[in-house]
C-alpha positions in Angstrom: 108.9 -112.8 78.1 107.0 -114.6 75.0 107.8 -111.9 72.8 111.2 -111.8 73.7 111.1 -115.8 73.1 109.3 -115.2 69.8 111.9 -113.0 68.7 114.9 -114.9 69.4 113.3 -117.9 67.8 112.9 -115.5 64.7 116.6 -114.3 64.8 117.3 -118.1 64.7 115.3 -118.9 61.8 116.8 -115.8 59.4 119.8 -115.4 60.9 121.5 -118.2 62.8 122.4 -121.9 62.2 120.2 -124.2 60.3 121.0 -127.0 62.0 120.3 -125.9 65.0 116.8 -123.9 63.8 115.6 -127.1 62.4 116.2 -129.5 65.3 115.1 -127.1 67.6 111.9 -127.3 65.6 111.3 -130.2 64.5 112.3 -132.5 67.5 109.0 -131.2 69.8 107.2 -131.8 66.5 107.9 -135.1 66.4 107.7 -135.3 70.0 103.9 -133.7 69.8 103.0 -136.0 66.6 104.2 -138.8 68.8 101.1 -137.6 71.0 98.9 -137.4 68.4 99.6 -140.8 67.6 99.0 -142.5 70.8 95.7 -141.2 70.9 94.6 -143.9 68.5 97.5 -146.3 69.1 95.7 -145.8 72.5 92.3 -146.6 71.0 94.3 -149.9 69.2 95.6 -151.4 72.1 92.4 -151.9 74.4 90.3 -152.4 71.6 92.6 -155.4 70.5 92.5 -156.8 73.6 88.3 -156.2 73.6 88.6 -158.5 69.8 88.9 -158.3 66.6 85.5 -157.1 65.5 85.8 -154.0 67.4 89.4 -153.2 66.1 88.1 -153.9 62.5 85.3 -151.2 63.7 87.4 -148.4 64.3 89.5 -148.9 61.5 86.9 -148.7 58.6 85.6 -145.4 59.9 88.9 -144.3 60.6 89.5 -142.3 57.2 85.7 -141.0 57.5 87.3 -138.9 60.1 90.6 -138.1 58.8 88.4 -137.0 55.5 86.8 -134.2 57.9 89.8 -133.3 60.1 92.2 -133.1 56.8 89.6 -130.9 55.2 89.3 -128.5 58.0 93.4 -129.4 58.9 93.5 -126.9 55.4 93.2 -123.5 57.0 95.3 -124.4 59.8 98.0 -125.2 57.8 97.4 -121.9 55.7 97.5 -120.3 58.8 101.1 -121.6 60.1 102.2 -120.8 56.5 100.5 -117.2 56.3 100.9 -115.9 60.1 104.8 -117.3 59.5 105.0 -115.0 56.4 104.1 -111.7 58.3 105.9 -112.7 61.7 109.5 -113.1 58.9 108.5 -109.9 57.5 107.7 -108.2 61.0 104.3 -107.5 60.4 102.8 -108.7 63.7 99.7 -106.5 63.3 98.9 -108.2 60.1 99.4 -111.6 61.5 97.0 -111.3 64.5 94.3 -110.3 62.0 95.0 -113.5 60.1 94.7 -115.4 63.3 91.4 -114.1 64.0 89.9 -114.6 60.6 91.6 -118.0 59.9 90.1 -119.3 64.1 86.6 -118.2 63.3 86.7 -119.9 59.7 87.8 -123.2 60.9 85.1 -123.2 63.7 82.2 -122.4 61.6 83.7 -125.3 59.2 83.8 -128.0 62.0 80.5 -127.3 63.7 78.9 -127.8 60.7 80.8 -131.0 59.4 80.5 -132.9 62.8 76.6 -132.4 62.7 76.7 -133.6 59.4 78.7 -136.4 59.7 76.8 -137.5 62.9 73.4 -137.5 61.3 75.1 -139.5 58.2 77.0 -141.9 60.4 74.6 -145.1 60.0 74.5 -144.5 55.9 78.6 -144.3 55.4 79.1 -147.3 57.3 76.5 -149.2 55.7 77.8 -148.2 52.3 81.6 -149.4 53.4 79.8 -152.7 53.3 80.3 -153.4 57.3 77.5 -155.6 58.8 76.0 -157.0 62.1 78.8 -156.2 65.1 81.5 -154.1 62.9 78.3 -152.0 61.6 77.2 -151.3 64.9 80.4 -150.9 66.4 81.8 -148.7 63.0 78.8 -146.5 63.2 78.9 -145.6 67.2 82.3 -144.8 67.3 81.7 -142.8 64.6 79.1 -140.8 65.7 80.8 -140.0 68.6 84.2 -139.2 67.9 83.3 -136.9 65.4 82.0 -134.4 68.2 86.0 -133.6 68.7 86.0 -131.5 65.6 85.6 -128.0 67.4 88.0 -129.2 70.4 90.3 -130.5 68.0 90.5 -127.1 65.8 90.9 -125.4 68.6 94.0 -127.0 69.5 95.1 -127.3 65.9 94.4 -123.0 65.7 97.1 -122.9 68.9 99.3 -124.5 67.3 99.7 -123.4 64.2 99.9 -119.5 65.7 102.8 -120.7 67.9 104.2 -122.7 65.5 104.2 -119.7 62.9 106.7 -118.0 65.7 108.9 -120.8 65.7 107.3 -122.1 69.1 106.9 -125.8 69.0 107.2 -126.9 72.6 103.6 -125.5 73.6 101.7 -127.4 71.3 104.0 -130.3 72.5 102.8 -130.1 76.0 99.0 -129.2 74.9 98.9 -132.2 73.5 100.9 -134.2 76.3 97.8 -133.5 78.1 95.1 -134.6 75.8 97.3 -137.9 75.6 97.6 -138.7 79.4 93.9 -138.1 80.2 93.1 -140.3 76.9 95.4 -142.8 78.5 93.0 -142.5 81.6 89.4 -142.5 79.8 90.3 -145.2 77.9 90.4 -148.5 80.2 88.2 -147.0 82.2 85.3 -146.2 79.3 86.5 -149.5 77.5 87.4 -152.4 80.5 86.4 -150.9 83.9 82.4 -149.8 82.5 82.9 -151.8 79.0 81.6 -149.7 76.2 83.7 -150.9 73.9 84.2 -148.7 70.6 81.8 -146.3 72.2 84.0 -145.9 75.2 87.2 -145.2 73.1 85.2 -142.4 71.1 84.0 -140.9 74.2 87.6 -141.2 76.0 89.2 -139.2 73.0 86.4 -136.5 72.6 87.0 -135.6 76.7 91.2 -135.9 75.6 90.4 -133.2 73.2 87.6 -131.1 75.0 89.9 -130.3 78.0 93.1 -129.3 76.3 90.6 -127.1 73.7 89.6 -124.9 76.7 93.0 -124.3 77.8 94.2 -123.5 74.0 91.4 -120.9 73.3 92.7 -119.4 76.8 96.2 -119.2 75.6 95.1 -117.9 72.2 93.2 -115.1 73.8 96.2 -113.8 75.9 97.4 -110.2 74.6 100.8 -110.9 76.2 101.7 -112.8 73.2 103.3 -111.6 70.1 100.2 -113.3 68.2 96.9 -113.7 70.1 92.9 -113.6 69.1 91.1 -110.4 69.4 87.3 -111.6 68.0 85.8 -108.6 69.5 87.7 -106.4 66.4 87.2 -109.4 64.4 86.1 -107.6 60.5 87.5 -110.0 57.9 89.6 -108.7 54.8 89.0 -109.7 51.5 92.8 -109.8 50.6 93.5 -112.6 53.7 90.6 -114.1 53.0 91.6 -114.5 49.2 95.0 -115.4 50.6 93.2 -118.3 53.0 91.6 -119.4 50.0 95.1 -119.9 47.7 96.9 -121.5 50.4 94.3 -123.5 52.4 91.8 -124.9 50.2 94.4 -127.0 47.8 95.4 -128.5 51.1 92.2 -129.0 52.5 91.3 -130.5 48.8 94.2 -132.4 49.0 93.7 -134.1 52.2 90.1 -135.0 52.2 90.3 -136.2 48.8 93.1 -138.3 50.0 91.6 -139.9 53.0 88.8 -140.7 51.0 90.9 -142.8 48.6 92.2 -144.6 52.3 88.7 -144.9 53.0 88.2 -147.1 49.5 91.3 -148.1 50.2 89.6 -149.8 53.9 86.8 -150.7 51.7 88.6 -152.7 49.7 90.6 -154.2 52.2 87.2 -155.5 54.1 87.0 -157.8 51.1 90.0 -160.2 52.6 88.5 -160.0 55.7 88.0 -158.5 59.4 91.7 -160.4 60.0 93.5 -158.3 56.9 91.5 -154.8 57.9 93.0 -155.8 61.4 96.5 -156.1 60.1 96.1 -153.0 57.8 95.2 -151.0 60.1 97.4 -151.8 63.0 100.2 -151.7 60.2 99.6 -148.2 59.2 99.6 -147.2 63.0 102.8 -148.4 63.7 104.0 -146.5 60.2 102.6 -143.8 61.2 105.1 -143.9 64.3 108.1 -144.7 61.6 106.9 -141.6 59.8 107.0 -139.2 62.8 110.9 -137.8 62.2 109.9 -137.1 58.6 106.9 -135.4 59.6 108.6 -133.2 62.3 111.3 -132.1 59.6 108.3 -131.9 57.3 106.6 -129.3 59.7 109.9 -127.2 60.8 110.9 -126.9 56.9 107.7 -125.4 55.9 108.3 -123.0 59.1 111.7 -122.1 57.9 111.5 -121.8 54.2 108.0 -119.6 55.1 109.6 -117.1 57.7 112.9 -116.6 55.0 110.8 -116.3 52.1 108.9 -113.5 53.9 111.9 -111.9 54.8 112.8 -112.3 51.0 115.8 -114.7 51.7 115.1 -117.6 49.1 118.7 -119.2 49.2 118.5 -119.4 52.7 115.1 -121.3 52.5 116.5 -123.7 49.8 119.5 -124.3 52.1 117.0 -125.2 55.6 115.3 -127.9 52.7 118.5 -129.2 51.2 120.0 -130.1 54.9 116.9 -131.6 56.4 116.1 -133.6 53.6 119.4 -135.2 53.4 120.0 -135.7 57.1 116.5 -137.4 57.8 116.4 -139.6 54.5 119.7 -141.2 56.0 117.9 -141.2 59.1 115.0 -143.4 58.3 117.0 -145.7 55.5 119.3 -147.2 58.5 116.2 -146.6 60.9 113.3 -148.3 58.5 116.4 -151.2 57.4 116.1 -152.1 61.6 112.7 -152.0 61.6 111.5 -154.3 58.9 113.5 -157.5 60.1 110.9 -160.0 61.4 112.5 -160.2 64.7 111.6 -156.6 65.2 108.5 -156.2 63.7 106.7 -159.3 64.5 106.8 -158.6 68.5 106.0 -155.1 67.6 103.0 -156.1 66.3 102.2 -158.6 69.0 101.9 -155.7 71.4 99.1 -154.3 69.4 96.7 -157.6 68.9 96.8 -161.2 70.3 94.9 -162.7 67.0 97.1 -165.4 65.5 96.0 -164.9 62.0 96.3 -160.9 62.0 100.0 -161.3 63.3 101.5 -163.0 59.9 99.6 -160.3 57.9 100.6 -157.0 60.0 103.9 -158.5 60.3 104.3 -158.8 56.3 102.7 -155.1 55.9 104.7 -153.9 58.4 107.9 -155.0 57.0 107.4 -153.9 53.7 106.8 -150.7 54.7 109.9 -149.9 57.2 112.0 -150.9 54.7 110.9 -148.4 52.0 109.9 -145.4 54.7 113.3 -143.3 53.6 110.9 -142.0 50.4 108.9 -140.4 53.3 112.0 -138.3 54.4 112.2 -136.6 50.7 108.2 -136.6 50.6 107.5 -134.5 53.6 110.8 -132.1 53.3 109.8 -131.0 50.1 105.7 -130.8 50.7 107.2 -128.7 53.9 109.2 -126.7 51.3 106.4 -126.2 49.0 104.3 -125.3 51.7 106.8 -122.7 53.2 106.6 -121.1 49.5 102.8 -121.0 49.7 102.6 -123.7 47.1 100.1 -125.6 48.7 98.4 -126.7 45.0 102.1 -128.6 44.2 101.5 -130.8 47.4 98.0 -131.2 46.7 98.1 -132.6 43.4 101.1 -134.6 44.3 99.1 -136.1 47.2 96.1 -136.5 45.3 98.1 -138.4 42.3 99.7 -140.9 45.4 96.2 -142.1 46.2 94.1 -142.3 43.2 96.7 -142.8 40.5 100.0 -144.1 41.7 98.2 -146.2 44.1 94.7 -147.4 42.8 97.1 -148.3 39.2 99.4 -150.6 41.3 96.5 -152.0 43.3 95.0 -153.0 40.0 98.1 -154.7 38.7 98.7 -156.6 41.3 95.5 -157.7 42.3 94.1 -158.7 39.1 97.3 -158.9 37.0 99.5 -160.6 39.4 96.7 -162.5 41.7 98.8 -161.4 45.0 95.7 -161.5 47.1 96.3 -159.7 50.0 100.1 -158.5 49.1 98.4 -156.7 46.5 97.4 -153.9 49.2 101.1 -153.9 50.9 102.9 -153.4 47.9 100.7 -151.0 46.1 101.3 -148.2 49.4 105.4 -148.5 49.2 105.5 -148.2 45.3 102.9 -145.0 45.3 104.6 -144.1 48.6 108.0 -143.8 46.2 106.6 -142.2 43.2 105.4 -139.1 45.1 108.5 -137.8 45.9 110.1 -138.7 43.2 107.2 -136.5 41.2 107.5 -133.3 43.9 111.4 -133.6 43.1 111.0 -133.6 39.4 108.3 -130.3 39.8 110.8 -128.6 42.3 113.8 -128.9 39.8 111.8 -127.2 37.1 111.7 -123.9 39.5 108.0 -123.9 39.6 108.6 -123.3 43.6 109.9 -119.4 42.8 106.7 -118.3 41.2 105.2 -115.8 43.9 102.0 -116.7 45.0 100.8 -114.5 48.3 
């Protein structure tokens, strides 16, 4: 029955309607990075109700753990991208060896990192300048959360080989799961026996632990079209090379990223535990404003990979062209809605009770709804690059976002313009705007048709 699923998924993605291949893709996406989400929306909303030091807490160390999982989140994504290549050009043999190859990479990779980063834990929050309750608080919940790395792979590994075949409902319900027992652990490791940060760490390490065990399960059943075989596990210098091209701009790319966010945290410690509040509850509730870009993000890069494997390039083009269009409109009448204060200030309220964070996460908040359309033509055409195996397009895009587009404006409007706190708000929407506008410019030069695996 899965292969005959698999298949008809396939048939849909080279053969059938877009439209229909795109929601039926993307919508479980969003629906599954919805999930994602309220893990540390989750986190947010017991924490702010525990006070503001402990919500400052978790956000500062946040991006320490977005550097690692973004790193590691490399080889998954050259994993959806390469096992989607083979599966378009019916090679099924060829993508369960890059399953294999890619699952034992990534677990070597997070093993090591979350030992690392555990040992290190006390130094990196001590360097982003927190002291007395936020250091204690930062360093704890840092320690502890980032013993979800191998869990969280494991997850990440299922779905990228499902999502590959054009299966996004699995890894939806996966991670329905891990939210609903996070939902559990957390008043009761955080209000019932009150361990504070500690107790939200511990509460997302068991969300992740449980659904890991049934995704390796699932990975290792051989009535799938794609499944894990480690016992024939002998790795091939070709994929391996191919891993290499695809994954490690991306894992580049997003660590070096998060660890702008992370002087971007540092630098917004400087106003104060009330702005690091409000930045970070802000960028939380974006993140759910940026979910129906990121879905069409993720079923674009499906697409476009599956078409160009079976050498259909215009097809690809068109899957980019329709999705881009229909979720920019999307999010320009969605994110107008949004950023009225009527709307965003009681959005805000349900996240922290502090009445000098509220003004401030309000403000950011605002700002950034209105402007979130740019993230419709950002993630379409990263998905698109992606899809062609042009991971080292999005990577220097995303890299120029942080430290150029974003640090410049910073500068300019902190020391140039003296807009205090403002200065962090506006400098995220203007580099949020350039991005896109750079991938466009690069796509239009053709760059995208140069063959790279």
């Amino acid at each position: 029955m899965k292969q005959k699923i698999s298949e008809k998924t396939t048939n849909e993605i080279l053969n059938g309607n877009l439209v229909t291949a795109i929601l039926s893709l993307s919508i479980p996406v969003m629906i599954n990075s919805f999930i994602q989400t309220m893990y540390n929306l989750t986190d947010t909303y017991w924490l702010g109700r525990l006070g503001t030091n402990e919500l400052a807490a978790i956000n500062l160390v946040t991006p320490v753990q977005n550097i690692v999982i973004n790193f590691g989140s490399g080889l998954t994504v050259a994993g959806s991208v390469l096992i989607a290549r083979y599966i378009g050009a019916r090679k099924t043999e060829e993508a369960k060896s890059m399953a294999n190859q890619i699952f034992v990479c990534s677990m070597i990779f997070s093993l090591t990192c979350s030992l690392a980063v555990f040992f290190l834990a006390g130094l990196i929050v001590r360097w982003l300048g927190a002291e007395d309750a936020v250091f204690e608080g930062a360093k704890t919940y840092l320690q502890l959360v980032i013993l979800d790395m191998p869990f969280l792979y494991a997850i990440n590994m299922f779905q990228s080989v499902h999502q590959a075949q054009g299966d996004t409902v699995r890894p939806m319900l996966l991670n329905l799961l891990g939210i609903v027992i996070n939902m559990v652990f957390d008043p009761l490791l955080m209000v019932v026996f009150p361990f504070g940060a500690a107790g939200a760490a511990l509460a997302t390490v068991f969300a992740k632990m449980i659904p890991a065990v049934f995704a390796f399960i699932a990975l290792n059943k051989r009535s799938s079209s794609v499944y894990l075989d480690l016992k024939k596990l002998k790795f091939e210098k070709e994929k391996i090379r191919d891993i290499i091209v695809v994954g490690f701009p991306s894992a580049i790319g997003g660590s070096v990223t998060q660890f702008a966010f992370l002087l971007m945290s540092k630098t917004v410690l400087e106003y104060g535990n009330e702005a690091m509040a409000a930045y970070g509850v802000g960028n939380k509730i974006n993140g759910l404003i940026s979910l129906p870009s990121n879905g069409v993000g993720s079923a674009v890069s499906i697409i476009v990979s599956q078409n160009m494997g079976a050498k259909q390039p215009k097809r690809a083009q068109k899957a980019y062209f329709i999705s881009m269009i229909g979720i920019t409109l999307f999010l320009l009448i969605g994110g107008f809605i949004l950023s009225r204060d009527m709307i965003s200030t009681p959005i805000v309220r349900i996240f922290t009770k502090d009445t000098a964070v509220i003004p401030m996460a309000s403000q950011y908040l605002s700002i950034l709804a209105l402007w979130c359309f740019a993230n419709g033509v950002y993630n379409s055409t990263s998905g698109f690059f992606r899809g062609c195996g042009h991971t080292e397009v999005t990577m220097a895009v995303d890299i120029a976002r942080l430290w150029l587009f974003r640090f410049a404006t910073l500068f300019f409007c902190r020391y140039v313009l003296h807009m205090g706190v403002e200065s962090i708000w506006y400098s995220v929407v203007i580099s949020n705007g350039l991005a896109p506008l750079t991938l466009m410019i690069v796509y239009l030069t053709g760059y995208w048709k140069v063959r790279r695996i």
